[in-house]
C-alpha positions in Angstrom: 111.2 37.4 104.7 114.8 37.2 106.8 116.3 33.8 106.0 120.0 32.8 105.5 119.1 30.8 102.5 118.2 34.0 100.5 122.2 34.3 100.5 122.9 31.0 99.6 120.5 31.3 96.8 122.7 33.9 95.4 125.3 31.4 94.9 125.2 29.9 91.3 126.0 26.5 92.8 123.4 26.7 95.5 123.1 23.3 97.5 119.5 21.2 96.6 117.9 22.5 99.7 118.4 25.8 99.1 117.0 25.2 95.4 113.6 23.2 96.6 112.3 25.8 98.8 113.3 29.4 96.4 112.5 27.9 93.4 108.7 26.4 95.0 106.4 28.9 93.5 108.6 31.8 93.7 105.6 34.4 92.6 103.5 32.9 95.0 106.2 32.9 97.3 107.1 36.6 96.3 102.9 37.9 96.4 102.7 36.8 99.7 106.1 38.8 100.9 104.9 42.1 99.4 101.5 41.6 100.5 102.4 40.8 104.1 105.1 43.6 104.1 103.2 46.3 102.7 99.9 45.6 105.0 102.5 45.7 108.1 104.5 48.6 107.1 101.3 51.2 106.7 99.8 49.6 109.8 103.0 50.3 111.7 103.4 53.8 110.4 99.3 54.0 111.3 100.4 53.3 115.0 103.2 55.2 115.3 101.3 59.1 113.8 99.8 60.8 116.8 95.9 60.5 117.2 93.6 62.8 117.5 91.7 63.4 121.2 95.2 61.5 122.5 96.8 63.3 125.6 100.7 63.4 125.1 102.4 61.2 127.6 103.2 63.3 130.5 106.7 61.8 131.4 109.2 64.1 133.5 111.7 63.6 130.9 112.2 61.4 127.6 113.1 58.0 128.0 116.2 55.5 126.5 113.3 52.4 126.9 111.2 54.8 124.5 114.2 55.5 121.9 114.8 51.8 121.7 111.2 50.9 121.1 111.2 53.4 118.5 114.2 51.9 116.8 113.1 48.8 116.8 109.9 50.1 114.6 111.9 51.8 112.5 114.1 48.7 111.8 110.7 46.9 111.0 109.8 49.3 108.7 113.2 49.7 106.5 113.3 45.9 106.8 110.1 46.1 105.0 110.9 48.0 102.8 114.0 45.7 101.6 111.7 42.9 101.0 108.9 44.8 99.1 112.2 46.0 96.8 113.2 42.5 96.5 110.5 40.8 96.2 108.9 43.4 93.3 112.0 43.0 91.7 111.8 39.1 91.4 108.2 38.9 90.0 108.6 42.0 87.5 112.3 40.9 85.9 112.7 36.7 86.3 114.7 37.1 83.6 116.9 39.5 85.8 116.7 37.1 88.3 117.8 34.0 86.1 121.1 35.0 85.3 122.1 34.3 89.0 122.2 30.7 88.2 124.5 31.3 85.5 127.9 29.7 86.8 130.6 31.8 84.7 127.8 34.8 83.2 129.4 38.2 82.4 126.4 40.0 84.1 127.5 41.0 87.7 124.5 43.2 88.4 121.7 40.1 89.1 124.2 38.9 91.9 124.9 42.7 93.0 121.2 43.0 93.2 120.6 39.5 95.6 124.1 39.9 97.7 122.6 43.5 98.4 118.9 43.1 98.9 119.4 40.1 101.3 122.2 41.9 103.3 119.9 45.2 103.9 117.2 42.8 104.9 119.6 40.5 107.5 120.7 44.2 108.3 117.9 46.1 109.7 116.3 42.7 111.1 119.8 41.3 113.1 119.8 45.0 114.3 116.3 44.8 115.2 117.4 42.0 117.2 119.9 43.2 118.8 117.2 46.5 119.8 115.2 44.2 121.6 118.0 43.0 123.4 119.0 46.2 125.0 115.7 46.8 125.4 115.3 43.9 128.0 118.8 44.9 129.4 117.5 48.9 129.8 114.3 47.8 131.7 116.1 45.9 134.3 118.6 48.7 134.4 115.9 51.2 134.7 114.3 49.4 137.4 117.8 49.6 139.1 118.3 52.8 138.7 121.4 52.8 136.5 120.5 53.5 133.1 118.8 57.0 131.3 119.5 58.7 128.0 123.1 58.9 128.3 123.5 54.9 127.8 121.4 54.9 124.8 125.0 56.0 122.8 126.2 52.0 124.2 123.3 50.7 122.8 123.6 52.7 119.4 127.3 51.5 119.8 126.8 47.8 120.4 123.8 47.5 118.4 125.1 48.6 115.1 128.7 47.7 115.8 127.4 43.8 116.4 124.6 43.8 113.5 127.6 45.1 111.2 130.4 43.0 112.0 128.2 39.7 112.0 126.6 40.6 108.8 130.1 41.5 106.9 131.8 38.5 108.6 129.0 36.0 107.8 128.7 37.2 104.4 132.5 37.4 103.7 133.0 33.8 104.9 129.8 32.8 102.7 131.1 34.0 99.5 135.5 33.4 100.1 136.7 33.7 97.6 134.3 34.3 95.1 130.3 33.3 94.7 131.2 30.9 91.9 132.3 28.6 94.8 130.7 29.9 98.2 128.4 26.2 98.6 131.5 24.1 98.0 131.7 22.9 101.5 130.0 23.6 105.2 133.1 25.8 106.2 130.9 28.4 104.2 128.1 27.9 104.8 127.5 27.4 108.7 129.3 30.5 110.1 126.7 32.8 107.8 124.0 30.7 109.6 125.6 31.2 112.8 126.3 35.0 112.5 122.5 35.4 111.2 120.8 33.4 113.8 122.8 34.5 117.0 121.1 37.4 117.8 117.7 35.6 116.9 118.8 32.8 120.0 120.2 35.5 122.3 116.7 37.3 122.0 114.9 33.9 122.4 116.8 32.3 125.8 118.0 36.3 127.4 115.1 38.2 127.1 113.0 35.9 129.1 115.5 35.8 132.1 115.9 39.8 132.2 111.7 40.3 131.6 111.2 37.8 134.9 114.0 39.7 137.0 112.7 43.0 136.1 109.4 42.1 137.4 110.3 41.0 140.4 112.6 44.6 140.9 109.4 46.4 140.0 106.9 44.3 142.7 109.7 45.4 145.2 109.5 48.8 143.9 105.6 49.2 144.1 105.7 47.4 147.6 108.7 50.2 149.2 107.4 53.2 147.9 104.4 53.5 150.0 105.1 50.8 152.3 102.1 49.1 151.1 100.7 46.9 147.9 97.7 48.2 147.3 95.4 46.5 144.5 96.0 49.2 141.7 99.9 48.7 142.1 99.2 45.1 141.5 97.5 45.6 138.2 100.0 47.9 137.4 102.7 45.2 138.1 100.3 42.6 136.2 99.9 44.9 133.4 104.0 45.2 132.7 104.1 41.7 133.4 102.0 41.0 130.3 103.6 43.8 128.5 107.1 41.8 128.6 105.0 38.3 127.8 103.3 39.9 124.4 106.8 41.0 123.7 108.0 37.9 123.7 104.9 36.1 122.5 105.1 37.9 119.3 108.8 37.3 118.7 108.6 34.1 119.6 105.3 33.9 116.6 107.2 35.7 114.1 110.1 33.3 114.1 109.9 30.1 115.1 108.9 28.6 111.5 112.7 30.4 110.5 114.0 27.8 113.4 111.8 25.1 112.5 112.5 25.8 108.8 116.1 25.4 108.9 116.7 22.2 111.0 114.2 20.8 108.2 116.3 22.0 105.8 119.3 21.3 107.5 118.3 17.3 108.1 117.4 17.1 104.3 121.1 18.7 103.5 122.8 15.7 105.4 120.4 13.2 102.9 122.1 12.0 99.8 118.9 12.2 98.1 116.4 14.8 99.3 113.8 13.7 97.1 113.5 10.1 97.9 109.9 9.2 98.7 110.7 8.8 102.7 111.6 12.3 102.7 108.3 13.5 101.5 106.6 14.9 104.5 109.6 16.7 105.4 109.8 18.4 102.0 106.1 19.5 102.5 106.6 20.4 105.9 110.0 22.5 104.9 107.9 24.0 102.2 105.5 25.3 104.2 107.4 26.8 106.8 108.7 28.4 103.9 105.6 29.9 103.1 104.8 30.8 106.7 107.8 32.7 106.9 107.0 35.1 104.1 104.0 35.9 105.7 105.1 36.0 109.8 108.5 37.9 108.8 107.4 41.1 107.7 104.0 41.1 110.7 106.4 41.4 113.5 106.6 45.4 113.0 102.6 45.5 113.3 102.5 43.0 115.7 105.6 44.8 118.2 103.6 48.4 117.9 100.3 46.4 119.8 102.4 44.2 121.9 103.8 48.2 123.1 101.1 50.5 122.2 97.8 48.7 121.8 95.7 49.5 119.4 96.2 53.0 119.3 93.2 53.4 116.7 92.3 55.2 113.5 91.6 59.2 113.3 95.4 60.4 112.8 96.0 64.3 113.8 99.0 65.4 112.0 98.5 69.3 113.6 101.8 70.4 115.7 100.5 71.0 119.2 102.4 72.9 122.0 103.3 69.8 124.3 102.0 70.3 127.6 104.9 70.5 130.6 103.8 68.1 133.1 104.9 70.0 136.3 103.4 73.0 135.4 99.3 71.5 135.5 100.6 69.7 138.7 101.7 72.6 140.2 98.8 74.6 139.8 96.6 71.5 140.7 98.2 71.2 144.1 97.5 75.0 144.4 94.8 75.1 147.9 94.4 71.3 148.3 95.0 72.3 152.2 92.0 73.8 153.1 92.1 73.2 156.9 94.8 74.7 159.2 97.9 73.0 160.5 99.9 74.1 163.7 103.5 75.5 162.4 105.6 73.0 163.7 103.8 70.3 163.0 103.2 71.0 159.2 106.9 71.9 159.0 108.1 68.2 160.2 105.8 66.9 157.9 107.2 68.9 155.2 110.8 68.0 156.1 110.0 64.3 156.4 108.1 63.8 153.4 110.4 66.1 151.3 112.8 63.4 151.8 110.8 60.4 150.4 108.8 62.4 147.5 112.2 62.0 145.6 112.8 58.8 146.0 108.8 58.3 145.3 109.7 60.3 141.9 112.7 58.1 140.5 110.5 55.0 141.2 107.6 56.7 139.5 109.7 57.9 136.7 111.1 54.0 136.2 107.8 52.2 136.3 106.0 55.0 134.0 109.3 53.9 131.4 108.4 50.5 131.6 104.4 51.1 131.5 104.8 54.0 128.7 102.1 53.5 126.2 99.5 52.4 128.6 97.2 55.2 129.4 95.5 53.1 132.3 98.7 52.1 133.8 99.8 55.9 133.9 96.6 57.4 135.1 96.6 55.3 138.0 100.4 55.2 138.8 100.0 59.6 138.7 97.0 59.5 141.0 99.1 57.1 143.4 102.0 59.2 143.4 102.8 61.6 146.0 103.2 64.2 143.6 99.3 64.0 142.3 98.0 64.1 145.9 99.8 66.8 146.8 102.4 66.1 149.1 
């Protein structure tokens, strides 16, 4: 899993908390990782191959709220990856593994391996934070018409930029000026704990404010673009509504034993004897977070692909189809809906009045399908609302 302390374990002189959680059943410990890794990366990859009998999502044009989802899988599944690597490598060579609590050994390569496993894996998670930041920030910008594709080069920009530099700077300041003393005071050790766990916070307290903002901008938006709020654009609104809560539901599942964890952890630190017998139930409880954390950790790529997919099911086509354009099948759809005469001038206004509000009927269309991609229900009904499907 993503903890701080797999860093700190890499120091020789490690501090006693550190050394009573990595060194409790480490091959239990490391079982459970590969096992809870390796079930959520093929079920992520399951969700994310196209399915036979599935209709391809018939958006007018691709979406940044779509990249970033995407990313955020993809940061899941290297993330993974890293652990399965680590892990694998811990139960097949302990004695590998061993030399890193060898204070002056001559072997750099067991450090080399446990600096750069546990960086990849802060890496790709911190990164996936910072994803599902700007995916909260995109869906409110959506929603207010000022974001597309071309902002998804910010994101890339402060996404990576920020995992980067807090990873570099927390590890640098972890290990100044060499491993052999990177535990010999708190100056080390908290800003790597900071670093790691700020983008973890920032997801916990922002995401929530931006999820509730952009569903009140979309309620506005179903209510304005026909004037009315008819019940289908209330489940739709209801269905996004839940689509941001399982978001955060899941994050919030995934890591709150890492937060619960560390101020155990932390409070046995400040002890001058963590195992005196008052601090017992704290030591279980800090172990078992422990545990918990090896197997929530790695679930959260699964569990993101139902929280934006759903299930998306079993029978995998992996044949190249021609994708369908959208406005061509509406276009000949629309072809002798009016079968009853009109007088010229009066279907003329009509045309010119209406001609006006279809656009702005589209961008509000086009920002709501963005936000309810993945939901097959949600865009069958929001198509057969539109203007465009009836014809206008």
């Amino acid at each position: 899993m993503a903890s701080p302390r797999l860093e700190t374990y890499c120091c020789p002189n490690r501090d006693a908390a550190t050394q009573l959680v990595v060194n409790f059943q480490p091959e239990v410990f490391c079982g459970v990782c590969i096992g809870s890794a390796s079930i959520s990366l093929l079920l992520t990859i399951l969700q994310l191959l196209p399915k036979k009998g599935q209709s391809p999502r018939k958006m007018p044009k691709a979406s940044s709220s779509s990249t970033i989802l995407l990313l955020i899988s993809i940061c899941d599944i290297l993330g993974g990856l890293g652990m399965i690597f680590r892990s694998s490598v811990w139960l097949g060579f302990p004695g590998f593994i061993a030399n890193i609590s060898v204070v002056n050994g001559t072997d750099v390569w067991p450090s080399t391996f446990c600096v750069g496993s546990a960086m990849w894996i802060q890496l790709l998670y911190s990164a996936g934070f910072w994803w599902l930041f700007c995916y909260a920030v995109d869906s409110y910008l959506v929603v207010r018409r000022s974001a597309g594709l071309s902002t998804i080069v910010l994101y890339h920009m402060m996404t990576w930029g920020l995992a980067v530099m807090l990873c570099v700077e927390g590890i640098a300041l972890l290990y100044y000026p060499s491993l052999s003393s990177c535990e010999n005071g708190l100056e080390h050790a908290i800003p790597h704990y900071v670093t790691t766990y700020a983008p973890l916070l920032l997801v916990l307290v922002a995401n929530p404010i931006l999820f509730r903002r952009t569903v009140s901008a979309v309620a506005s938006l179903l209510k304005g673009r026909q004037g009315i709020y008819t019940e289908n654009e209330r489940r739709l609104g209801t269905e996004i509504q839940m689509r941001f809560f399982k978001i955060m539901l899941v994050f919030v599942i995934c890591w709150s034993s890492n937060i619960i964890n560390e101020t155990l952890l932390f409070y046995l630190e400040m002890q001058p004897d963590i195992n005196d017998m008052p601090l017992k139930n704290i030591r279980s409880a800090a172990l078992i977070t422990w545990i918990i954390m090896g197997v929530l950790n790695p679930m959260q790529g699964f569990l993101f692909t139902l929280a934006f997919y759903g299930w998306t099911g079993w029978r995998v086509d992996l044949k190249w189809r021609k994708r369908e354009i959208p406005w061509e099948s509406m276009s000949s759809s629309t072809v002798g809906e009016n079968t009853y005469p009109s007088p010229v001038n009066y279907q003329s206004n009509i045309h010119d009045s209406k001609k006006i509000s279809t656009t702005d009927s589209q961008q509000t269309d086009e920002a709501i399908c963005m936000l309810s991609e993945g939901n097959t229900s949600s865009d069958e009904r929001l198509t057969r609302s539109s203007p465009i499907y009836q014809g206008w």
